[in-house]
N, CA, C and O atoms as a GROMACS GRO file, in nm:
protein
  320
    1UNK      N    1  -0.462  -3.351 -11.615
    1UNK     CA    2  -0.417  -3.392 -11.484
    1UNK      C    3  -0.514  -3.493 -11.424
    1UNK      O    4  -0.489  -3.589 -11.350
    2UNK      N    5  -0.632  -3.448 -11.473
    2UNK     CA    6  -0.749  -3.558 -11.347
    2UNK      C    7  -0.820  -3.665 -11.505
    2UNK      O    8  -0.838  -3.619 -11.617
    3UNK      N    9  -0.841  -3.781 -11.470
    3UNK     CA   10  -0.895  -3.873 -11.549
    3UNK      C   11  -0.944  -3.986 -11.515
    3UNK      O   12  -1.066  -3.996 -11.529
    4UNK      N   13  -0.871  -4.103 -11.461
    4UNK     CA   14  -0.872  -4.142 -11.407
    4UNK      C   15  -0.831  -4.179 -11.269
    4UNK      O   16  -0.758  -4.277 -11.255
    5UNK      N   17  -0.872  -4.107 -11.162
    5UNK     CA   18  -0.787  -4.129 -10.998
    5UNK      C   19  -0.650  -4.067 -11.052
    5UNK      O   20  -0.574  -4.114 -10.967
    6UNK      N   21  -0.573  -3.997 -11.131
    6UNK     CA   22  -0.451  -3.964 -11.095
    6UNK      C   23  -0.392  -3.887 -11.014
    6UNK      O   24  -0.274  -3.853 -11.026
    7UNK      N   25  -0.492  -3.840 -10.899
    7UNK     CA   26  -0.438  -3.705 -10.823
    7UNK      C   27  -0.467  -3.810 -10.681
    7UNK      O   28  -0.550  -3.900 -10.698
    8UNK      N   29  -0.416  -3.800 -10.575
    8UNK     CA   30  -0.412  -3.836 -10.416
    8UNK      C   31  -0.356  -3.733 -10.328
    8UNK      O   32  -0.241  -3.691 -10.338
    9UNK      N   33  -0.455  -3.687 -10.227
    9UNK     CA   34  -0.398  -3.610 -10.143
    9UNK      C   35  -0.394  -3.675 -10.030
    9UNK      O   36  -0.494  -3.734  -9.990
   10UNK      N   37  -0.252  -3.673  -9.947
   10UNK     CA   38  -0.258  -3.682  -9.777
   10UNK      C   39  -0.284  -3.565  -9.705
   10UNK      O   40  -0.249  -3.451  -9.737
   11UNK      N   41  -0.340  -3.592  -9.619
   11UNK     CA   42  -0.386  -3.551  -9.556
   11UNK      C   43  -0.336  -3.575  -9.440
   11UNK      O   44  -0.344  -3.691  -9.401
   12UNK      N   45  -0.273  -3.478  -9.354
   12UNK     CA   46  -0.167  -3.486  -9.187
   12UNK      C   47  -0.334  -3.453  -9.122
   12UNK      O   48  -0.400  -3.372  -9.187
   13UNK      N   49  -0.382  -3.500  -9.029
   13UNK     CA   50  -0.504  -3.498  -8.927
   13UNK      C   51  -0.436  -3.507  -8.744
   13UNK      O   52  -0.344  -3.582  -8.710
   14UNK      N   53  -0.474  -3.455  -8.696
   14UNK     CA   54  -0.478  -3.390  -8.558
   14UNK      C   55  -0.613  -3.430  -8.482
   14UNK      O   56  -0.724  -3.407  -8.531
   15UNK      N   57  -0.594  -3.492  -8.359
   15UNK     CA   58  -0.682  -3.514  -8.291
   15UNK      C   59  -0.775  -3.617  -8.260
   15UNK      O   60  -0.869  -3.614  -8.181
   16UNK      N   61  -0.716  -3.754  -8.373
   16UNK     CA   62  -0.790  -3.876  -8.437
   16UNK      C   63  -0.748  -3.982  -8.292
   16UNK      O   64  -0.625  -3.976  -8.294
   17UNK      N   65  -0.772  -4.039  -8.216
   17UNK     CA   66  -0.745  -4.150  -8.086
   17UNK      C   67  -0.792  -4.234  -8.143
   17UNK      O   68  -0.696  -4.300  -8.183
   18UNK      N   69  -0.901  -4.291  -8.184
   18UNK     CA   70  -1.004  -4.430  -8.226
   18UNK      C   71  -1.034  -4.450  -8.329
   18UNK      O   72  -1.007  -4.369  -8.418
   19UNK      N   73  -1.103  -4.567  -8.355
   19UNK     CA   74  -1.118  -4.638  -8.477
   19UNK      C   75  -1.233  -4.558  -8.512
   19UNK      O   76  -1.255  -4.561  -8.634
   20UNK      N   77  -1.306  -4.493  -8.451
   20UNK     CA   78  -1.452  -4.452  -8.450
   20UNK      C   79  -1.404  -4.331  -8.495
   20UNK      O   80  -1.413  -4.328  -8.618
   21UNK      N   81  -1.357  -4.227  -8.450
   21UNK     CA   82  -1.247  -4.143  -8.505
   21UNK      C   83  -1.230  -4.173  -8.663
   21UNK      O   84  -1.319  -4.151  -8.745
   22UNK      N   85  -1.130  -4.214  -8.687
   22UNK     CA   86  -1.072  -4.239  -8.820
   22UNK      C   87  -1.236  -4.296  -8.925
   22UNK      O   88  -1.249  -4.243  -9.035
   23UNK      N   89  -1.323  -4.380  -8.888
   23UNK     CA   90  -1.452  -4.379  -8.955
   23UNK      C   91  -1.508  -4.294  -9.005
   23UNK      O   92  -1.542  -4.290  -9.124
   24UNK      N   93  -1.540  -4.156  -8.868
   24UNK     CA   94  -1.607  -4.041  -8.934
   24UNK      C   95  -1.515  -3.938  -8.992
   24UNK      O   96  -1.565  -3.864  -9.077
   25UNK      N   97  -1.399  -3.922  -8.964
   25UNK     CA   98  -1.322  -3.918  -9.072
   25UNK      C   99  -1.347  -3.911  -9.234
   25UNK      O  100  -1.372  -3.807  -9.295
   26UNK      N  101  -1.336  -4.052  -9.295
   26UNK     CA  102  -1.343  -4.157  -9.438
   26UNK      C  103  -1.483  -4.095  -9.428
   26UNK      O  104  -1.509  -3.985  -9.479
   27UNK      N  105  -1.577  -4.173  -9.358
   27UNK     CA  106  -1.709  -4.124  -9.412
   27UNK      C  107  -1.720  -3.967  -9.485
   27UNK      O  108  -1.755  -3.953  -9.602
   28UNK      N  109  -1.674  -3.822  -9.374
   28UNK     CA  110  -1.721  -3.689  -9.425
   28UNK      C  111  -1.615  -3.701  -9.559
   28UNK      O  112  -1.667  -3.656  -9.661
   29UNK      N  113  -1.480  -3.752  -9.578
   29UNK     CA  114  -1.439  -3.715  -9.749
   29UNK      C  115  -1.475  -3.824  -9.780
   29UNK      O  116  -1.362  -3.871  -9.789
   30UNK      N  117  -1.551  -3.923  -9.809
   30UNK     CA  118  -1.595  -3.991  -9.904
   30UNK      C  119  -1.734  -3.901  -9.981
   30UNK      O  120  -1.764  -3.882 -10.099
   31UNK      N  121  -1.802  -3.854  -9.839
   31UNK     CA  122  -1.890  -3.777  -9.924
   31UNK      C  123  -1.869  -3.655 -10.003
   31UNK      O  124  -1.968  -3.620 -10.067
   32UNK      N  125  -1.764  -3.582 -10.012
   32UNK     CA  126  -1.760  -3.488 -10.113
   32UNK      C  127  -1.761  -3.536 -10.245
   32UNK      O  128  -1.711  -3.643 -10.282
   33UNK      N  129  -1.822  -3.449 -10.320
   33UNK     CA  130  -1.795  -3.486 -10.454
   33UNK      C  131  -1.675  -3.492 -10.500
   33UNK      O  132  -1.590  -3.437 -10.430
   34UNK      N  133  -1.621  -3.569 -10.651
   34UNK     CA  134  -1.497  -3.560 -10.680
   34UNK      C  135  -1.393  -3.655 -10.620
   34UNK      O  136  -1.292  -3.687 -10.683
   35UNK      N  137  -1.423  -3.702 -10.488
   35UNK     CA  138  -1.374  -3.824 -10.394
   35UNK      C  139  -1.399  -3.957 -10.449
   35UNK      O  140  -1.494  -4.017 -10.398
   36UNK      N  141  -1.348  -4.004 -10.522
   36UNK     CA  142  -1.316  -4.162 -10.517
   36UNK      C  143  -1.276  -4.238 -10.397
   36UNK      O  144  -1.372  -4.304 -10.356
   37UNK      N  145  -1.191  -4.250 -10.340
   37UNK     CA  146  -1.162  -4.330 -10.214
   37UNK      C  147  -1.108  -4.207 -10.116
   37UNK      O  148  -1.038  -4.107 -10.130
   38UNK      N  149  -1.178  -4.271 -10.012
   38UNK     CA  150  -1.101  -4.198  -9.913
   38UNK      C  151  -1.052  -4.281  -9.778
   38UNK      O  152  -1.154  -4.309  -9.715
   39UNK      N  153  -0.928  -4.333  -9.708
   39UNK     CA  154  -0.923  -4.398  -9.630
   39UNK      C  155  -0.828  -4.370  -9.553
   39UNK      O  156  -0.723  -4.352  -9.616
   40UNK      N  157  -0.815  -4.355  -9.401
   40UNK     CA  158  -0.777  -4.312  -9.288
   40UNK      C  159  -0.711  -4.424  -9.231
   40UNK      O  160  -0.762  -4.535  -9.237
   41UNK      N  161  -0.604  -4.405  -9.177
   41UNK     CA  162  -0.471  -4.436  -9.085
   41UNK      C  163  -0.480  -4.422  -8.960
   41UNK      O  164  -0.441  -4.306  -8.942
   42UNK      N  165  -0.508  -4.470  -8.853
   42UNK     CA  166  -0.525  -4.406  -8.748
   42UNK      C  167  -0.350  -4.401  -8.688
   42UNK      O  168  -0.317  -4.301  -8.625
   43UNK      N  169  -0.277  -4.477  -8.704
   43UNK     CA  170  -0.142  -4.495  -8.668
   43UNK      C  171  -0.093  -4.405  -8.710
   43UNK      O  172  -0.022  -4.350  -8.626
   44UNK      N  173  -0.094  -4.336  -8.846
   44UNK     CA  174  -0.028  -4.233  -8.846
   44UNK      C  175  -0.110  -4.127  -8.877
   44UNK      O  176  -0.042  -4.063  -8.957
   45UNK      N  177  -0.164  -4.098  -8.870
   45UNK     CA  178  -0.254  -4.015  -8.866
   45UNK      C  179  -0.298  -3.923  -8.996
   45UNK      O  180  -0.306  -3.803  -9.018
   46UNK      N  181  -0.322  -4.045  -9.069
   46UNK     CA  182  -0.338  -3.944  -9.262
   46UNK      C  183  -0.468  -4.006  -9.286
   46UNK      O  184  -0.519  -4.101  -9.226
   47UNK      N  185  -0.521  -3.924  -9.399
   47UNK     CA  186  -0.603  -4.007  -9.450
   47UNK      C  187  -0.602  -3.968  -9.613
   47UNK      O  188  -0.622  -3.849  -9.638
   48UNK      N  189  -0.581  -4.060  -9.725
   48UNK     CA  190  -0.532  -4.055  -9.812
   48UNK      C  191  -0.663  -4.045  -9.926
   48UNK      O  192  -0.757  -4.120  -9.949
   49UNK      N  193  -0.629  -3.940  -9.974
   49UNK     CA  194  -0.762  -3.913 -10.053
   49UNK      C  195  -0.780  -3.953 -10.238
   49UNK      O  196  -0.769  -3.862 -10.320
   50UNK      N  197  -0.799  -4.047 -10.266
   50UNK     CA  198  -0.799  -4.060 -10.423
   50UNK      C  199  -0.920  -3.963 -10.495
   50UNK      O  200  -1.040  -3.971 -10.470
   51UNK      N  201  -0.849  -3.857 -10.602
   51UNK     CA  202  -0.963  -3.788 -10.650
   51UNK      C  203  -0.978  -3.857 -10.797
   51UNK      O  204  -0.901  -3.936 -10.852
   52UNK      N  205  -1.124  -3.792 -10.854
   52UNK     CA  206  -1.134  -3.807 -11.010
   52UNK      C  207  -1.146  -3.686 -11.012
   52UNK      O  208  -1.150  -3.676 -11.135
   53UNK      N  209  -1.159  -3.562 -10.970
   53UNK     CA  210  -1.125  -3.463 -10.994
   53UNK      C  211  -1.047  -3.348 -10.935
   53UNK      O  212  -0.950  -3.395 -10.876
   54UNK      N  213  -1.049  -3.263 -10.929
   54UNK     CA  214  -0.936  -3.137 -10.898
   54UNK      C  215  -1.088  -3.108 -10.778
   54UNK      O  216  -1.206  -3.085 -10.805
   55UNK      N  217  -1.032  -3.118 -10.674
   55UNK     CA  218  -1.139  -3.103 -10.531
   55UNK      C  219  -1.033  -2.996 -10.418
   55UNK      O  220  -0.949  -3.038 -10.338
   56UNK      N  221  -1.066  -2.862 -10.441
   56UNK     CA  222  -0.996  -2.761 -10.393
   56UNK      C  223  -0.926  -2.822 -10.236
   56UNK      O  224  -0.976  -2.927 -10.197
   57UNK      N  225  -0.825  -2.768 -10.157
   57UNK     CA  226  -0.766  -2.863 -10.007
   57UNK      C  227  -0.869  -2.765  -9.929
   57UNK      O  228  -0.890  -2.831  -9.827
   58UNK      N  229  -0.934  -2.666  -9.919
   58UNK     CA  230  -1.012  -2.616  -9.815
   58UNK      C  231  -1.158  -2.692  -9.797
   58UNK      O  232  -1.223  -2.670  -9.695
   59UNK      N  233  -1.215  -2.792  -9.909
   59UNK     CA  234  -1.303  -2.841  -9.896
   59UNK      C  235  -1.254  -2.976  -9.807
   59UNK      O  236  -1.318  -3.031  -9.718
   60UNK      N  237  -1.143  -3.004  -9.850
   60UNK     CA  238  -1.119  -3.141  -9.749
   60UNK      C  239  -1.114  -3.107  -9.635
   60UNK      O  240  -1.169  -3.167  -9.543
   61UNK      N  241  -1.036  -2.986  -9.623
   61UNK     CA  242  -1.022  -2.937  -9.454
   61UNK      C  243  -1.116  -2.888  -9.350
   61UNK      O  244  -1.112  -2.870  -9.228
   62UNK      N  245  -1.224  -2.872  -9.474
   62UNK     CA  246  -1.397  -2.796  -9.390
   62UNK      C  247  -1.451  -2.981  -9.386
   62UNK      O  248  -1.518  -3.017  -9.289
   63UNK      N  249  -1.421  -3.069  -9.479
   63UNK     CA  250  -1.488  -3.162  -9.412
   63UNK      C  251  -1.436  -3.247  -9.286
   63UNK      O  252  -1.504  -3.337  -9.237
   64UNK      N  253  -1.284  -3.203  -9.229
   64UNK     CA  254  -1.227  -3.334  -9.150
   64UNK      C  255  -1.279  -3.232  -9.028
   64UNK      O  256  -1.317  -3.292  -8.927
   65UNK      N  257  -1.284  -3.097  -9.026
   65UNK     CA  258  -1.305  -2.990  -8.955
   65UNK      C  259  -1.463  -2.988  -8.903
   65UNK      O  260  -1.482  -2.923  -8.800
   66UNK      N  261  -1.558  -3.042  -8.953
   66UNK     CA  262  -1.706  -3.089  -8.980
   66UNK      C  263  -1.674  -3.192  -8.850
   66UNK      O  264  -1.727  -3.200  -8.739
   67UNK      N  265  -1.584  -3.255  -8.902
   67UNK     CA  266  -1.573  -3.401  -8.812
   67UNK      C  267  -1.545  -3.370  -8.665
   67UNK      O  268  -1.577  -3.443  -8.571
   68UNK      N  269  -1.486  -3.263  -8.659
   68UNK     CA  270  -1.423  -3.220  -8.506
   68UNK      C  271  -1.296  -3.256  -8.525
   68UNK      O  272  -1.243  -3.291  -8.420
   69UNK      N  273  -1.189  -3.265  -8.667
   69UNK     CA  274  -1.049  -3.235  -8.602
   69UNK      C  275  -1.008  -3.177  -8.710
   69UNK      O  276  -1.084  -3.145  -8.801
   70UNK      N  277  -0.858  -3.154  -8.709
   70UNK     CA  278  -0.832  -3.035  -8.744
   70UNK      C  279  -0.702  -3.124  -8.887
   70UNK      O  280  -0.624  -3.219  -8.885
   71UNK      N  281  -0.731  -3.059  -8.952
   71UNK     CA  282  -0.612  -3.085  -9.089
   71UNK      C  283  -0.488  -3.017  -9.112
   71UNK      O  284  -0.492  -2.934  -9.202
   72UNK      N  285  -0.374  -3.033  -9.051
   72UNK     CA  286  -0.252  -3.034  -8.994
   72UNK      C  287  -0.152  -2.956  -9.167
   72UNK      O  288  -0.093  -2.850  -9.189
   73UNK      N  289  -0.175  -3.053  -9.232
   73UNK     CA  290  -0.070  -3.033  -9.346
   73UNK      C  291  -0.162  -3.104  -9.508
   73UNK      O  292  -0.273  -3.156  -9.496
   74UNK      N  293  -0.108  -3.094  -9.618
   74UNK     CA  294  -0.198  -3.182  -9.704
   74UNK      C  295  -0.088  -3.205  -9.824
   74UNK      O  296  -0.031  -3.109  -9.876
   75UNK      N  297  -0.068  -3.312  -9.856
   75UNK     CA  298   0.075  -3.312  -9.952
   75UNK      C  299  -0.032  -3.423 -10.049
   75UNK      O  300  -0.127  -3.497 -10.022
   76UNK      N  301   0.044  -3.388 -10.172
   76UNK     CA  302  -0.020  -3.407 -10.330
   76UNK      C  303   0.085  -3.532 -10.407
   76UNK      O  304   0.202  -3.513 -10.440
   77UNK      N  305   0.004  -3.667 -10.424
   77UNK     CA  306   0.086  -3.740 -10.497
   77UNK      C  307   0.021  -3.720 -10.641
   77UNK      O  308  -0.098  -3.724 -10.673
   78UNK      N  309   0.134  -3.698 -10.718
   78UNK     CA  310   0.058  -3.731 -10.903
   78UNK      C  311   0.070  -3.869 -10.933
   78UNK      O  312   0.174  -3.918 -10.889
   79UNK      N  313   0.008  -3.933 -10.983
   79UNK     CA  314  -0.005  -4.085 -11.026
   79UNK      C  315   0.021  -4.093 -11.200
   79UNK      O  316  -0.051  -4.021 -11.268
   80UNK      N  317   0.106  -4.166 -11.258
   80UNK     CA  318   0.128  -4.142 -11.375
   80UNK      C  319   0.037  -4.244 -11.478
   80UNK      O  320   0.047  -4.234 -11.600
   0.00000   0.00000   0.00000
């Protein structure tokens, strides 16, 4: 399943108003391990997570939760 980036999670986020917002956001999941890209929407309020590996959804949610907001929903694209 994981090899190259084939796994992406969205991420539904709660509570994001600003650009400054959506920054510390990207910044706390960029730093987990296993995170390849991580980049935030402030318009709609996702932030789309490219993994290289299998990175459990409670670690993403303790990091947007770190940030001061809250992780709403988390839906899984497979990349072929």
């Amino acid at each position: 399943m994981f090899g190259k980036e084939k796994t992406v999670k969205i991420l539904h986020i709660e509570g994001m108003s600003c650009s400054h917002c959506a920054a510390t956001v990207e910044k706390k999941l960029s730093e987990i391990k296993g995170v390849s890209d991580a980049s935030v929407d402030l318009d709609s309020k996702t932030a789309k997570v490219r993994l290289r590996k299998e990175v459990d959804d409670s670690v993403l949610t303790s990091a947007v939760d770190d940030a001061g907001f809250a992780v709403v929903s988390i839906d899984i694209q497979q990349k072929n």
